[in-house]
TORKEBA-282742 format. One record per atom (N, C-alpha, C): residue number from 1; atom name; z, x, y. Coordinates in steps of 0.02 Angstrom, whole numbers, plus 50000, padded with zeros to 5 digits. Atoms other than C-alpha are relative to their C-alpha. Layout:
! residues N
pos;site;Z;X;Y
NUM;CA;Z;X;Y
...
! end
This chain:
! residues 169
pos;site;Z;X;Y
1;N;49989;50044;49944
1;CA;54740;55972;54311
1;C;49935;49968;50020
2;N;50061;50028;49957
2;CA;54623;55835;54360
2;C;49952;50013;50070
3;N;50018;50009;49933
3;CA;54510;55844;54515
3;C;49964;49950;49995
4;N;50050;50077;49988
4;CA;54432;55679;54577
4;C;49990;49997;50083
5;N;50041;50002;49931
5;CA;54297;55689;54711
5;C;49994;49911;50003
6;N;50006;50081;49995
6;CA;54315;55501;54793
6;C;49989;50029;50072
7;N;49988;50005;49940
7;CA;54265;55434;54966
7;C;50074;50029;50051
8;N;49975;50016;49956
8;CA;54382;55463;55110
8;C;50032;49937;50003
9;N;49979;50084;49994
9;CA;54529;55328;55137
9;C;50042;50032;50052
10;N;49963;49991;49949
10;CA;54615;55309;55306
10;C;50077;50046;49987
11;N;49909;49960;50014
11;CA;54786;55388;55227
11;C;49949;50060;49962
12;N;50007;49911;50057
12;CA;54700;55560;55166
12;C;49994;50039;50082
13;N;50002;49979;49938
13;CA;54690;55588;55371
13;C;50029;50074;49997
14;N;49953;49966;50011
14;CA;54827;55706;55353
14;C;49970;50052;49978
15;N;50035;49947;50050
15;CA;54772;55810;55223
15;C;49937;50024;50026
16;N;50065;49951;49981
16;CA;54590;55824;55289
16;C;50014;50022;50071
17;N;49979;49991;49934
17;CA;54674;55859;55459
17;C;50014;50092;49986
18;N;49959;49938;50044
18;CA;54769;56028;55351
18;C;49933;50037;49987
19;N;50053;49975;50001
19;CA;54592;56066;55281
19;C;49957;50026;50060
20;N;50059;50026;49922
20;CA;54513;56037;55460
20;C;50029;50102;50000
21;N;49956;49949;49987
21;CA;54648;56199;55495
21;C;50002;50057;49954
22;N;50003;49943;50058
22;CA;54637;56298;55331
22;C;49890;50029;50030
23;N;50063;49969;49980
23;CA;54423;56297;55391
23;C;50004;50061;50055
24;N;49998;49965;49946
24;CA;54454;56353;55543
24;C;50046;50078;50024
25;N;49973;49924;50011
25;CA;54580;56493;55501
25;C;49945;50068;49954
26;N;50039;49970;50043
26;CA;54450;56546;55392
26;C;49928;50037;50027
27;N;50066;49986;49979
27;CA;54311;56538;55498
27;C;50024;50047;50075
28;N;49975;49967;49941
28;CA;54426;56648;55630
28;C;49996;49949;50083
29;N;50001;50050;49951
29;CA;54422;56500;55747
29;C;50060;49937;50029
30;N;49946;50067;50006
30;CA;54572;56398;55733
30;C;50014;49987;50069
31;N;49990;50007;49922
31;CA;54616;56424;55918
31;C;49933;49955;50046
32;N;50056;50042;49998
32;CA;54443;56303;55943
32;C;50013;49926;49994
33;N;49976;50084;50029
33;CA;54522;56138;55861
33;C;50044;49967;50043
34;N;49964;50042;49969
34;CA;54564;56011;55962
34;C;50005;49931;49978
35;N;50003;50067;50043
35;CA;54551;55867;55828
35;C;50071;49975;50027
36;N;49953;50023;50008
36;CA;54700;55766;55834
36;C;50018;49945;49937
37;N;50018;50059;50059
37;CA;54735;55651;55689
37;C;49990;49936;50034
38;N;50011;50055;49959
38;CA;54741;55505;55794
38;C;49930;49977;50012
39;N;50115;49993;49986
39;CA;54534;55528;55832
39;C;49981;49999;49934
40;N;50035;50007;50063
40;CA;54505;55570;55664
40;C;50006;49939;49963
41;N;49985;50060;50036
41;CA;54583;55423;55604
41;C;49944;49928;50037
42;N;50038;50034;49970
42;CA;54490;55311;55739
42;C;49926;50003;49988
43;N;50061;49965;50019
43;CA;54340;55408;55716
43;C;49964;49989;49947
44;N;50052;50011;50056
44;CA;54299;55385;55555
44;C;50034;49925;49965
45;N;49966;50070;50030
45;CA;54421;55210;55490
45;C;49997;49941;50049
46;N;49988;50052;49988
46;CA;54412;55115;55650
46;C;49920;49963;50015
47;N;50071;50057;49983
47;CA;54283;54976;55742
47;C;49945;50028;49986
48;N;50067;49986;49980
48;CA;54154;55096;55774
48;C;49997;50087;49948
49;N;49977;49926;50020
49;CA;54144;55248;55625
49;C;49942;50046;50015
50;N;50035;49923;49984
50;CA;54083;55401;55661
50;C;49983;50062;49960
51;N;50025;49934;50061
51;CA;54065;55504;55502
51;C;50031;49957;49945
52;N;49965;50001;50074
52;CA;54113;55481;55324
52;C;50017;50060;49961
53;N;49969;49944;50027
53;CA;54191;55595;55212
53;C;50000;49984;49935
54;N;49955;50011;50062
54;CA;54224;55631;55040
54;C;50041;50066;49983
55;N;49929;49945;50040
55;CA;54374;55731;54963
55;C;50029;50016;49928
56;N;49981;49961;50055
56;CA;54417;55834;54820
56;C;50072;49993;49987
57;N;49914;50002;49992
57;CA;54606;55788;54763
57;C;50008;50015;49926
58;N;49976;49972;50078
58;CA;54692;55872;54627
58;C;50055;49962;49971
59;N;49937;50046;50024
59;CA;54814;55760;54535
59;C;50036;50043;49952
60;N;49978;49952;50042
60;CA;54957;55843;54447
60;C;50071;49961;50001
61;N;49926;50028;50002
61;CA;55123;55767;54376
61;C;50013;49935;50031
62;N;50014;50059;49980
62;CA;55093;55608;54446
62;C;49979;50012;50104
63;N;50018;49977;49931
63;CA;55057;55705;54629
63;C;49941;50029;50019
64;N;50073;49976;49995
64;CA;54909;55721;54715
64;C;50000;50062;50060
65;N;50017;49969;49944
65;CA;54827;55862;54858
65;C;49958;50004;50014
66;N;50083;49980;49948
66;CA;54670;55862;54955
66;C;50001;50084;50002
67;N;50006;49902;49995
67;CA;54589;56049;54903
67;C;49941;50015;50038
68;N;50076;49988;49989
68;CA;54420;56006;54973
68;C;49981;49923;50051
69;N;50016;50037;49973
69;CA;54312;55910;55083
69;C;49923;50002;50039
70;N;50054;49990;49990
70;CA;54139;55860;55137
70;C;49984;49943;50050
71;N;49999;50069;49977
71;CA;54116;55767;55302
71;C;49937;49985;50035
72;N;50039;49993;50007
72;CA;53971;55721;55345
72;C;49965;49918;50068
73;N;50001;50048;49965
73;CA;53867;55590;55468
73;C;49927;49978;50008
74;N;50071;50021;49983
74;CA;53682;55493;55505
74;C;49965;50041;50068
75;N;50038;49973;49940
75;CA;53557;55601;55612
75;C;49924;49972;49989
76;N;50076;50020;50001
76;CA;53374;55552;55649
76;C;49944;50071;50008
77;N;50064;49972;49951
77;CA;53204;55634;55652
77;C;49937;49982;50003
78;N;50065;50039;49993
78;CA;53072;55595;55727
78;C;49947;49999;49977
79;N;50056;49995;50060
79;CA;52958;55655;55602
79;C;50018;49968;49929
80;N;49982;50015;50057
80;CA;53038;55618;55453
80;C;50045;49945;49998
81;N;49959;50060;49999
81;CA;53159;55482;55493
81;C;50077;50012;49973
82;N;49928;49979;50014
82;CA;53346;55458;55427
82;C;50013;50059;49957
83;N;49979;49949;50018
83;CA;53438;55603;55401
83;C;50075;49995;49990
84;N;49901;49995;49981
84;CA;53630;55675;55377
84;C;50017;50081;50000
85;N;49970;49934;49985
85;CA;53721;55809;55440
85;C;50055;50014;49950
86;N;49956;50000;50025
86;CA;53846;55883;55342
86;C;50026;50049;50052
87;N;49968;49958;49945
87;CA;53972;55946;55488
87;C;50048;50046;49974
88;N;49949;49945;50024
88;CA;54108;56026;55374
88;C;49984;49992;49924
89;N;50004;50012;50077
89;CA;54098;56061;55189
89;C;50063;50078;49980
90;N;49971;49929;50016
90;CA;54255;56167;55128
90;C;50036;49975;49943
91;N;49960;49983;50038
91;CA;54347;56214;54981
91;C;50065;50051;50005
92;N;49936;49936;49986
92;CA;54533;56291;54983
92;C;49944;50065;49930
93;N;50018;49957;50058
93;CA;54500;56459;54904
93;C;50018;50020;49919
94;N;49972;49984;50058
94;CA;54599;56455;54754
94;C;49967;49945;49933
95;N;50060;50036;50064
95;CA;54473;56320;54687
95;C;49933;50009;50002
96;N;50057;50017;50021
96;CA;54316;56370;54724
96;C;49986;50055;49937
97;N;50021;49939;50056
97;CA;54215;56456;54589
97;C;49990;49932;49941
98;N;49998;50069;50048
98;CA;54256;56262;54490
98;C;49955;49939;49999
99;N;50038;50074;50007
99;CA;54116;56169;54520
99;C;50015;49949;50044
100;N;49973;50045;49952
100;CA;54225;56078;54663
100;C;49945;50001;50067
101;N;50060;49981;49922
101;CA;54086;56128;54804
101;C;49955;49946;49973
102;N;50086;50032;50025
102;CA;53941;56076;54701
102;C;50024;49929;49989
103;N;49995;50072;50023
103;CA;54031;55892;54662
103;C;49996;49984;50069
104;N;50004;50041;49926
104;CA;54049;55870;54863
104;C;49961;50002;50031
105;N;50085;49986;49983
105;CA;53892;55938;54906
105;C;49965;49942;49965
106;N;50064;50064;50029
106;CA;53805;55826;54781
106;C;50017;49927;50020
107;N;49984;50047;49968
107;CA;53901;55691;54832
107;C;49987;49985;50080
108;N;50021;50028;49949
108;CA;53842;55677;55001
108;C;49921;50022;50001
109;N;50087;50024;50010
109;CA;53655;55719;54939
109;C;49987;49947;49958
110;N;49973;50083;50040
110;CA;53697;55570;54827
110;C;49965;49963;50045
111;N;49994;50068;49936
111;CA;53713;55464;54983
111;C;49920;50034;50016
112;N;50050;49986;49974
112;CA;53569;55541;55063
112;C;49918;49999;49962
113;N;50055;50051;50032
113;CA;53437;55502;54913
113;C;50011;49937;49996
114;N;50004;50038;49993
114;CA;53508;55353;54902
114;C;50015;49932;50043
115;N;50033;49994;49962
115;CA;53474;55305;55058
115;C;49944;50006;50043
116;N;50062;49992;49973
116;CA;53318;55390;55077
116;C;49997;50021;50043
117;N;50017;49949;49931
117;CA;53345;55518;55214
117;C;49957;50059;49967
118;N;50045;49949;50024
118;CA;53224;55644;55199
118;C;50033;50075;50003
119;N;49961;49937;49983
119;CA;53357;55795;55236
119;C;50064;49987;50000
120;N;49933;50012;49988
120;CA;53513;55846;55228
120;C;50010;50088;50064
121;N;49993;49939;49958
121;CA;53562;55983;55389
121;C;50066;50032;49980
122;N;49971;49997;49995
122;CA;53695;56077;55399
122;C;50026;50091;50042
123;N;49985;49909;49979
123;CA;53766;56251;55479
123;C;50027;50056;49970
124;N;49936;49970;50028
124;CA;53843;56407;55428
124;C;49992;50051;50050
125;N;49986;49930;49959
125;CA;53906;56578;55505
125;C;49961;50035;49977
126;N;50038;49955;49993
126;CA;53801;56696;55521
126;C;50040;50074;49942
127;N;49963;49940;50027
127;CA;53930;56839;55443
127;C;50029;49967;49921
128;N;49975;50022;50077
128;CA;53973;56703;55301
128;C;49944;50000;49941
129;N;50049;49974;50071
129;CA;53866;56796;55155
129;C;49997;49953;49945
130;N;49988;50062;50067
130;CA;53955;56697;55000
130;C;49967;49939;50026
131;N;50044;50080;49999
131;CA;53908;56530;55088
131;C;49936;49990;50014
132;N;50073;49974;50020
132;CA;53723;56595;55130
132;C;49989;49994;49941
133;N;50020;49996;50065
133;CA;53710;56641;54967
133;C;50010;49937;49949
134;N;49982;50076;50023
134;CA;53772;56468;54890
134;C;49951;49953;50030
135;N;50054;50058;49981
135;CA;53663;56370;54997
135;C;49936;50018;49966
136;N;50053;49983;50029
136;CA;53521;56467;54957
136;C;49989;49999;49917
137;N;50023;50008;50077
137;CA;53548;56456;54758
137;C;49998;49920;49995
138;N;49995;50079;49993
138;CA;53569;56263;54798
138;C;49916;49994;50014
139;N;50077;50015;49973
139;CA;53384;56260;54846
139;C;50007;50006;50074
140;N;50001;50005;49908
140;CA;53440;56266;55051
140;C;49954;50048;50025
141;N;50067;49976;49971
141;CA;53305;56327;55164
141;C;50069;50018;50072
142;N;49998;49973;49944
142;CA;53385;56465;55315
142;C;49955;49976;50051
143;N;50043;50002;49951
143;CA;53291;56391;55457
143;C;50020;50033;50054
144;N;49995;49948;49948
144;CA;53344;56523;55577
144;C;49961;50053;49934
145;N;50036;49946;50019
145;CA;53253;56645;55449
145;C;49918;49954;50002
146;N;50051;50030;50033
146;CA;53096;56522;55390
146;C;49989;49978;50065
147;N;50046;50041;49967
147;CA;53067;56425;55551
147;C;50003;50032;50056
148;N;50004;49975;49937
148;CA;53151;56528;55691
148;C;50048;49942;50037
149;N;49958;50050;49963
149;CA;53263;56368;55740
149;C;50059;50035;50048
150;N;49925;49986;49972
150;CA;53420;56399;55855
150;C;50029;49945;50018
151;N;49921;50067;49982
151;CA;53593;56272;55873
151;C;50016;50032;50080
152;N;49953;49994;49927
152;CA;53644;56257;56043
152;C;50039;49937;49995
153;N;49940;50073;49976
153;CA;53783;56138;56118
153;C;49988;50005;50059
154;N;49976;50017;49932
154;CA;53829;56070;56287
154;C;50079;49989;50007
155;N;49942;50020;50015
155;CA;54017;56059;56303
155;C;50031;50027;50091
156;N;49960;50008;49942
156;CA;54150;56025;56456
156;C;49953;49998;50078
157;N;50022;50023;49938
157;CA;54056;56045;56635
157;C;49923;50015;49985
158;N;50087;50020;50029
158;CA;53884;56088;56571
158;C;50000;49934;49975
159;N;50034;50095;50014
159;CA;53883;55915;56480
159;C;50002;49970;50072
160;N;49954;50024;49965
160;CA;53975;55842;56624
160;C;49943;50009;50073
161;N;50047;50011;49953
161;CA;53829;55916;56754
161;C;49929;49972;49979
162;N;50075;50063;50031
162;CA;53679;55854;56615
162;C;49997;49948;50034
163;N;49998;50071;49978
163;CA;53750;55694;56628
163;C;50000;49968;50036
164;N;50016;50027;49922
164;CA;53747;55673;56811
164;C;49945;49986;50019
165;N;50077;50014;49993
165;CA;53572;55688;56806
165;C;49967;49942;49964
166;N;50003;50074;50018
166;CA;53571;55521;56727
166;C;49972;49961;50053
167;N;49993;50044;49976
167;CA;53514;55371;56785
167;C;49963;49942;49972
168;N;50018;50060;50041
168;CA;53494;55253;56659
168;C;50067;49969;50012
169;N;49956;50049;49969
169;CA;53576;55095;56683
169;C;50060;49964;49943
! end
């Protein structure tokens, strides 16, 4: 059975919506997702996009399925200049082990040499060993071991009191 890693097209919504849900069961979090397809679809296909993606689809019998997905978006730094995040990178489990990781991975370090961002970021769980261990044979650098970094967020009334403290116009 074929797999063909291509961009993201407004009709694979669906499917990476399913994936969005297979991550998050995985990552014991599903009760967290408040995507809706509607956003995702806006989000990344309409006026103003907000990430890009590419997807892993298995073609079989003239039918296809989204098994994988790598989505990914422009960050800056101020030392080094353009960058990209990769916010989700997953494989269903019954394909990885095929080389399907490493085509969506490289495909958005693809974009990112050519380009010319000097990095690619990205996160993982702390308790997720296998994907530690994958990044790290990829060449990835732990910067919570090597630099000491920590991820924080702001989310619902913490942002909500930041942002009061605004007053730009």
């Amino acid at each position: 059975m074929p797999i063909v890693v291509r961009e993201a097209l407004q009709t694979d919504c669906q499917g990476i919506m399913d994936l969005i849900m297979e991550l998050a069961v995985y990552e014991k979090m599903e009760d967290q997702v408040k995507m809706k397809i509607e956003t995702l679809q806006e989000d990344g296909f309409g006026n103003e996009k907000y990430f890009k993606c590419f997807v892993a689809e298995r073609l079989e019998n003239g039918a296809s399925k989204l098994i994988g997905y790598a989505l990914y978006y422009y960050i800056y730094s101020t030392w080094e200049g353009k960058c990209i995040y990769m916010e989700d990178f997953y494989v269903s489990p019954e394909y990885r082990g095929k080389g399907v990781g490493s085509r969506l991975m490289g495909s958005v370090c693809k974009i990112a040499v050519e380009k010319k961002c000097a990095r690619v970021h990205f996160a993982v769980l702390g308790w997720n060993k296998s994907s530690i261990d994958y990044y790290k044979r990829q060449g990835a650098i732990d910067l919570t071991e090597v630099e000491d970094w920590h991820l924080f967020r702001l989310t619902g009334s913490a942002l909500e009191k930041m942002a009061a403290k605004s007053d730009t116009v």
